[in-house]
N, CA, C and O of each residue as an XYZ file, in Angstrom:
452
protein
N    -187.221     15.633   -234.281
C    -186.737     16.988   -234.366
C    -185.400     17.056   -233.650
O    -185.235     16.595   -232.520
N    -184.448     17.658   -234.365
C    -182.968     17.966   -233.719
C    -182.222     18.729   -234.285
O    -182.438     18.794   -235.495
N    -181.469     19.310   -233.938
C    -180.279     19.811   -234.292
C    -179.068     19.171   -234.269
O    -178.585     18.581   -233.302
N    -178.454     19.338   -235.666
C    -176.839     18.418   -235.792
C    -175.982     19.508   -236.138
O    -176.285     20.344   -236.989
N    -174.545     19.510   -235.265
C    -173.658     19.955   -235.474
C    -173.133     19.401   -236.486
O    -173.411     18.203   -236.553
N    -172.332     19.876   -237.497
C    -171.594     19.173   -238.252
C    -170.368     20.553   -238.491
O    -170.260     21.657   -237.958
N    -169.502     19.765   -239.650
C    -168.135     20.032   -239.769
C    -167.677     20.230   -241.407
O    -167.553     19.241   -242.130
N    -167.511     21.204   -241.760
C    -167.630     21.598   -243.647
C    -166.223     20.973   -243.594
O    -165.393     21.507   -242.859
N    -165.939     20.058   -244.199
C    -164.564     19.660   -244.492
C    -163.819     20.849   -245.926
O    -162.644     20.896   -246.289
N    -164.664     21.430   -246.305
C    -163.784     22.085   -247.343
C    -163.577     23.216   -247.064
O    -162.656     23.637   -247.764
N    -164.135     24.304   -246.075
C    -164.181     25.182   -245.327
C    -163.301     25.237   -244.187
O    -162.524     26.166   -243.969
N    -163.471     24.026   -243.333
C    -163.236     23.712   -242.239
C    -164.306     24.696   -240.491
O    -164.004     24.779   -239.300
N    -165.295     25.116   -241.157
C    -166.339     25.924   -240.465
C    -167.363     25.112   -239.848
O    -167.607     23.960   -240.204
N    -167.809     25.569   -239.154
C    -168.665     24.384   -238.432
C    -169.718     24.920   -238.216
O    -169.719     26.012   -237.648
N    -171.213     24.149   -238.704
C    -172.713     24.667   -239.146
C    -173.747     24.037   -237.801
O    -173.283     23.682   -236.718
N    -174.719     24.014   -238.041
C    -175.914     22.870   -237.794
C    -177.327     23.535   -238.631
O    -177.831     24.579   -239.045
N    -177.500     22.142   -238.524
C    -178.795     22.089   -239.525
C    -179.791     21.757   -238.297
O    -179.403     21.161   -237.292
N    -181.267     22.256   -238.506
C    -181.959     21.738   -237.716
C    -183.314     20.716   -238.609
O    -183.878     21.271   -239.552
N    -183.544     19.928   -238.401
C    -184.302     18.776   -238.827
C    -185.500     18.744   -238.300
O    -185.643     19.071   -237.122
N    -186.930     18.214   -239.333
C    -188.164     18.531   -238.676
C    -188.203     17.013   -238.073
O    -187.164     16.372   -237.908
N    -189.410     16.532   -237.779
C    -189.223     15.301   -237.614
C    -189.040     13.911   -239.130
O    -188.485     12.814   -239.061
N    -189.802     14.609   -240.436
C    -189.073     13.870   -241.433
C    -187.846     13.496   -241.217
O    -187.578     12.294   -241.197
N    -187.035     14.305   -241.047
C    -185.364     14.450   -241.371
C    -185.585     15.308   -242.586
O    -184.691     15.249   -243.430
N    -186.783     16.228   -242.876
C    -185.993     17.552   -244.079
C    -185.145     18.536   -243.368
O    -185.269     18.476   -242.144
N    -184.258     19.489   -243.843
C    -183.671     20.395   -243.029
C    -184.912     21.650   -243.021
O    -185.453     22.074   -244.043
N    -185.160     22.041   -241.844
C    -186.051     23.624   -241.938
C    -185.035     24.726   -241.416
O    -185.652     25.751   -241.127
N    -183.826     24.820   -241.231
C    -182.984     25.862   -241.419
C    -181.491     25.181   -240.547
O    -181.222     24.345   -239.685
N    -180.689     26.352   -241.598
C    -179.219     26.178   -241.189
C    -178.690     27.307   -240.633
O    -179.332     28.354   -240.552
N    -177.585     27.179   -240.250
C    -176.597     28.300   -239.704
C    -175.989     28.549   -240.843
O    -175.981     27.863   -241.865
N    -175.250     30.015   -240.531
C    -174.272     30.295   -241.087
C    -172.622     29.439   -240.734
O    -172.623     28.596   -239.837
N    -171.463     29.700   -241.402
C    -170.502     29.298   -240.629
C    -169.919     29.653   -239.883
O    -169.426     30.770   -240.039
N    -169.642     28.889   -238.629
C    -168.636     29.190   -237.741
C    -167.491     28.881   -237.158
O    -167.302     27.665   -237.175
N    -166.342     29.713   -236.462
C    -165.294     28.978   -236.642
C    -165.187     28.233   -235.439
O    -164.024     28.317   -235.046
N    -165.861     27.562   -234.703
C    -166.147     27.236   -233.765
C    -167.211     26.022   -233.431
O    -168.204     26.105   -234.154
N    -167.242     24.934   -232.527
C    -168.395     24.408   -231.882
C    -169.406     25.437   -230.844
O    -170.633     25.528   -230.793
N    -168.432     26.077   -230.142
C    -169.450     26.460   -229.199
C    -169.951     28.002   -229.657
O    -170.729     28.631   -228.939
N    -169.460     28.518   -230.849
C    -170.349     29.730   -231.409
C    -171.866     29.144   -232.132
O    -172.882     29.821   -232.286
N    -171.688     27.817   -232.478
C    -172.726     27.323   -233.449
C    -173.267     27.016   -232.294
O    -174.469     27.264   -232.387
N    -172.922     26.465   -230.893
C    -174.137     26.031   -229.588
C    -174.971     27.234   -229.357
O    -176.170     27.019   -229.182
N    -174.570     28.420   -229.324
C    -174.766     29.718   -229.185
C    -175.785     30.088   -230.086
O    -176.921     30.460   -229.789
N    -175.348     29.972   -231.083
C    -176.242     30.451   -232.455
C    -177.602     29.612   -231.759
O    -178.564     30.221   -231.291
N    -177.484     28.032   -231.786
C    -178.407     27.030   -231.498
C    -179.943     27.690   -230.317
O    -181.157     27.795   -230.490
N    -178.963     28.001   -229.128
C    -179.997     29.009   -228.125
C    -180.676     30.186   -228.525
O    -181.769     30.709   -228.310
N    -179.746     30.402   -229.123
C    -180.603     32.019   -229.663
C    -181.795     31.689   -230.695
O    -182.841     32.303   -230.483
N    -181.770     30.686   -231.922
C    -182.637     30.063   -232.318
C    -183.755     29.775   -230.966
O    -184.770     30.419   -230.702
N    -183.434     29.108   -230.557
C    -184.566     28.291   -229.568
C    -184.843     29.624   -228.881
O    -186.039     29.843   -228.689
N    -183.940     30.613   -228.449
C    -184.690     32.330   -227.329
C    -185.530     32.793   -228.783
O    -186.758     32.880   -228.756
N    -184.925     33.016   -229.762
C    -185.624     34.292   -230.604
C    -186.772     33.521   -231.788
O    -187.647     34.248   -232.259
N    -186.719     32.307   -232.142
C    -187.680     32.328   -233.270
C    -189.279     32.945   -232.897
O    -189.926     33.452   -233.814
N    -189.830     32.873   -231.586
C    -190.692     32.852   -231.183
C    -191.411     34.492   -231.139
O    -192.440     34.857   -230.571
N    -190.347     35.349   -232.041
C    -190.586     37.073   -231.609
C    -190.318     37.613   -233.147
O    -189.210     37.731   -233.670
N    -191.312     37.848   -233.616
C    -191.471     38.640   -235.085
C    -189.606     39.544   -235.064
O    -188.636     39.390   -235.806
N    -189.779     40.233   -234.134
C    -188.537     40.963   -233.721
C    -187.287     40.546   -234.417
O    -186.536     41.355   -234.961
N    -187.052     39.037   -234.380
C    -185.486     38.684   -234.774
C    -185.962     37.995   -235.783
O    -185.101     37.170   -236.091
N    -187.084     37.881   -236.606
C    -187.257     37.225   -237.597
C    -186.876     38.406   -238.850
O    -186.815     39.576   -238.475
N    -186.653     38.137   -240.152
C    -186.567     39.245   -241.289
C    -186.987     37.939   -242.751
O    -186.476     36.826   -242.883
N    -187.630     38.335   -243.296
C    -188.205     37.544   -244.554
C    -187.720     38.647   -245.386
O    -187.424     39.823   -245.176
N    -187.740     37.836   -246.448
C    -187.357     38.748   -248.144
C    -187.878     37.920   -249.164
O    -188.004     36.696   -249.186
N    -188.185     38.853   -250.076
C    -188.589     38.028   -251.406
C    -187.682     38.705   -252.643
O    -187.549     39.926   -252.721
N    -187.222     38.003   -253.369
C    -186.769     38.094   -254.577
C    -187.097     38.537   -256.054
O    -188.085     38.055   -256.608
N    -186.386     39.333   -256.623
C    -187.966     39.844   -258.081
C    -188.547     38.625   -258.465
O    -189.707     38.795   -258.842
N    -188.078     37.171   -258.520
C    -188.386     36.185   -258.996
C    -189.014     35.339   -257.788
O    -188.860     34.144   -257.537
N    -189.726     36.257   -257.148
C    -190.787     35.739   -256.276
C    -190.450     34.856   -255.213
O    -191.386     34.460   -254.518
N    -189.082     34.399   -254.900
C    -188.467     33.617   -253.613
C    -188.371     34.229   -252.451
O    -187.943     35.341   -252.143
N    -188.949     33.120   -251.677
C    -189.243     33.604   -250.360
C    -188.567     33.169   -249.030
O    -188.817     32.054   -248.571
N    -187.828     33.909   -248.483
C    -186.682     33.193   -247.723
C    -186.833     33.850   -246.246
O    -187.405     34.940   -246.270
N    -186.397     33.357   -244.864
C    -186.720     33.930   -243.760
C    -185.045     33.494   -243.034
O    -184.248     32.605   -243.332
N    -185.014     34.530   -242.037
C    -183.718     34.469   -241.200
C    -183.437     34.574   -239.929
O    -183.846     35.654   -239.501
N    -182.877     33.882   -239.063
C    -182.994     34.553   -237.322
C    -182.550     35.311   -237.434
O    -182.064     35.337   -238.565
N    -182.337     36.156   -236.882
C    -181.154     36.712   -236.111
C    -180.725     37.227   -234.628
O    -181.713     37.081   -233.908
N    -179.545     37.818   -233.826
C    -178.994     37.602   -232.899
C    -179.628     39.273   -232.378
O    -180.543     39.629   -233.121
N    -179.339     40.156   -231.421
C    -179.136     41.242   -230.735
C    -178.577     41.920   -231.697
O    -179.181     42.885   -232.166
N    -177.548     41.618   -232.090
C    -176.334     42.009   -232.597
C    -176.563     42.312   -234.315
O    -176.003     43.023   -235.150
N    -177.529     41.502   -234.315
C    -178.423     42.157   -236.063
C    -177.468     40.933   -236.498
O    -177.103     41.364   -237.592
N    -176.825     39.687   -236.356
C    -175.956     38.534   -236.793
C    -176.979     37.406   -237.428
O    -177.981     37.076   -236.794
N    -176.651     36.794   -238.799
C    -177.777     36.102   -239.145
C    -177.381     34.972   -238.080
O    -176.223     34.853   -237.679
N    -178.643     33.988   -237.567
C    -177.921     32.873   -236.564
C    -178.797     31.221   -237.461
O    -178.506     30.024   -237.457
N    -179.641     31.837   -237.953
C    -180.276     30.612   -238.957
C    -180.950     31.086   -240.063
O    -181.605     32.110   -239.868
N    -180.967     30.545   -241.339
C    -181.433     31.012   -242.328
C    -182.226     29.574   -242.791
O    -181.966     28.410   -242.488
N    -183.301     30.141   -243.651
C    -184.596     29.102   -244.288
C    -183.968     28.267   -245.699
O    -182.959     28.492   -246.368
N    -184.757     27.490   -245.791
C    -184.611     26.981   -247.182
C    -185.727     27.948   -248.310
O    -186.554     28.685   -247.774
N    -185.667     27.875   -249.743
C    -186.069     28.666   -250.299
C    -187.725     28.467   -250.366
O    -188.095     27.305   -250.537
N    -188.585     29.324   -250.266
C    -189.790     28.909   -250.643
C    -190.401     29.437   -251.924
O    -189.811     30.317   -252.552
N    -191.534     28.952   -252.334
C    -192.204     29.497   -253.809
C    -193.399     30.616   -253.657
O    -193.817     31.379   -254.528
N    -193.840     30.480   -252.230
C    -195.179     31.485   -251.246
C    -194.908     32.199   -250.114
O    -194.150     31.857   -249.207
N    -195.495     33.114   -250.188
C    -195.518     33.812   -248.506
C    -196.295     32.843   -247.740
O    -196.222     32.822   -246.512
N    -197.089     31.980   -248.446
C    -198.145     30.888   -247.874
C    -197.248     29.713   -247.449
O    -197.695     28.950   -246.593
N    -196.208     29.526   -247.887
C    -195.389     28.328   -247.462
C    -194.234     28.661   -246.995
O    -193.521     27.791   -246.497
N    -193.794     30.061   -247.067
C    -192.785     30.434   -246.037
C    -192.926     30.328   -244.597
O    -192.097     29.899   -243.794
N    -194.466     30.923   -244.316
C    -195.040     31.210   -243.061
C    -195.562     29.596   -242.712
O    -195.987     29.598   -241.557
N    -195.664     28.305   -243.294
C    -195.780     27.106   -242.933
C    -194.662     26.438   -242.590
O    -194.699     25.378   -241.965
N    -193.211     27.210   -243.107
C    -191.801     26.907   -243.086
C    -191.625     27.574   -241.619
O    -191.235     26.817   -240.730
N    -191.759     28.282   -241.447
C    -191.670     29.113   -240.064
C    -192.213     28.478   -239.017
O    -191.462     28.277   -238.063
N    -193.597     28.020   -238.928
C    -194.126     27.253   -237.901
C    -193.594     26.212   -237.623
O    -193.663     25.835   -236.453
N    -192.978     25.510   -238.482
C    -192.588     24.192   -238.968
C    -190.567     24.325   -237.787
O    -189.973     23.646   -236.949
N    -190.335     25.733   -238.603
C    -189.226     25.814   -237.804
C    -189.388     26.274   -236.405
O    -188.335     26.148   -235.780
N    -190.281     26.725   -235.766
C    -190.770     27.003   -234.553
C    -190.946     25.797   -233.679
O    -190.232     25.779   -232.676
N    -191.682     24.883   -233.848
C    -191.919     23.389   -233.385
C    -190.551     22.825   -233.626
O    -190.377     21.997   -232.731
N    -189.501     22.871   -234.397
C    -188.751     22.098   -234.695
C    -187.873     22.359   -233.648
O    -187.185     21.446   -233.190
N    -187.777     24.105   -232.978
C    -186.557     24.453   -232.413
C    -186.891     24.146   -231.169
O    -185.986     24.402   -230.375
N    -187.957     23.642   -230.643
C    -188.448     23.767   -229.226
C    -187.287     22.254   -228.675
O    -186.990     22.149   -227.485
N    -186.779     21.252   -229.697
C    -185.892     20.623   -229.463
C    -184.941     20.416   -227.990
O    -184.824     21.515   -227.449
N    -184.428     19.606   -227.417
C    -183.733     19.979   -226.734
C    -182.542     18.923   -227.453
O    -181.368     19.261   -227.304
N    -182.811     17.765   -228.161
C    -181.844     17.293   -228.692
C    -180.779     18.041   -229.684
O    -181.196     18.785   -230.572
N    -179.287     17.788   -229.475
C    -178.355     18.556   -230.545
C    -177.301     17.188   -230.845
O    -176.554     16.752   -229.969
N    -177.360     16.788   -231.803
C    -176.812     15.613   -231.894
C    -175.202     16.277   -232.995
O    -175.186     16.879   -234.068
N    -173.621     15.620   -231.740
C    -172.744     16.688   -232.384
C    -172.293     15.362   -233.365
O    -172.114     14.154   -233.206
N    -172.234     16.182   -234.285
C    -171.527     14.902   -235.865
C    -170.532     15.138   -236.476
O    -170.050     14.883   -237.580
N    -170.194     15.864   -235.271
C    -168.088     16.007   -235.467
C    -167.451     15.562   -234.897
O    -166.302     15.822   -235.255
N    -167.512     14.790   -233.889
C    -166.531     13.925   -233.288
C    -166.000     14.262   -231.923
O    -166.515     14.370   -230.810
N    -164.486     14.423   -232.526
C    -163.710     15.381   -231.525
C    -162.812     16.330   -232.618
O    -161.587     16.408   -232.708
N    -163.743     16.944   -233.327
C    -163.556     18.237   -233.930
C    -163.604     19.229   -233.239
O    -164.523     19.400   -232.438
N    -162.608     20.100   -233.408
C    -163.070     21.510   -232.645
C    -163.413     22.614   -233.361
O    -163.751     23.646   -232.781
């Protein structure tokens, strides 16, 4: 389980993905223009997944099921991959809960700023 900084070369915005222990992704950031807004985002993941409060799920007319952190500030700070169930969203959630308890953040930008 970890979190990787990385670096959108076509954007030039800077994300992280967080990884279960497979290596699937169980959620990303939005972009930022920054390393240390995405470290930020990273804590608030690890303070808030744990509180219905900063969580928000949605489903789609076509039945997709998607979940989101978010910040104080109502700011998305991680968003889910898509699911097909409320039954496997809420297994996506646990999944991202265990994943964030992480303390590893492995940065895969270099000396990007």
């Amino acid at each position: 389980m970890k979190f990787e900084i990385f670096k959108n070369k076509r954007n030039q915005k800077f994300y992280f993905n967080l990884k279960s222990r497979n290596g699937a992704v169980v959620l990303t950031s939005e972009g930022m223009p920054n390393k240390g807004a995405v470290k930020r985002c990273i804590a608030s993941v690890q303070k808030n997944v744990n509180n219905e409060k900063w969580i928000e799920t949605k489903v789609t007319k076509s039945g997709v099921h998607t979940f989101t952190i978010v910040n104080s500030k109502n700011n998305i700070v991680g968003k889910s991959k898509k699911y097909n169930s409320l039954v496997t969203l809420k297994k996506g959630l646990r999944a991202v809960t265990r994943a964030s308890s992480t303390d590893v953040v492995l940065d895969l930008t270099n000396a990007d700023n």
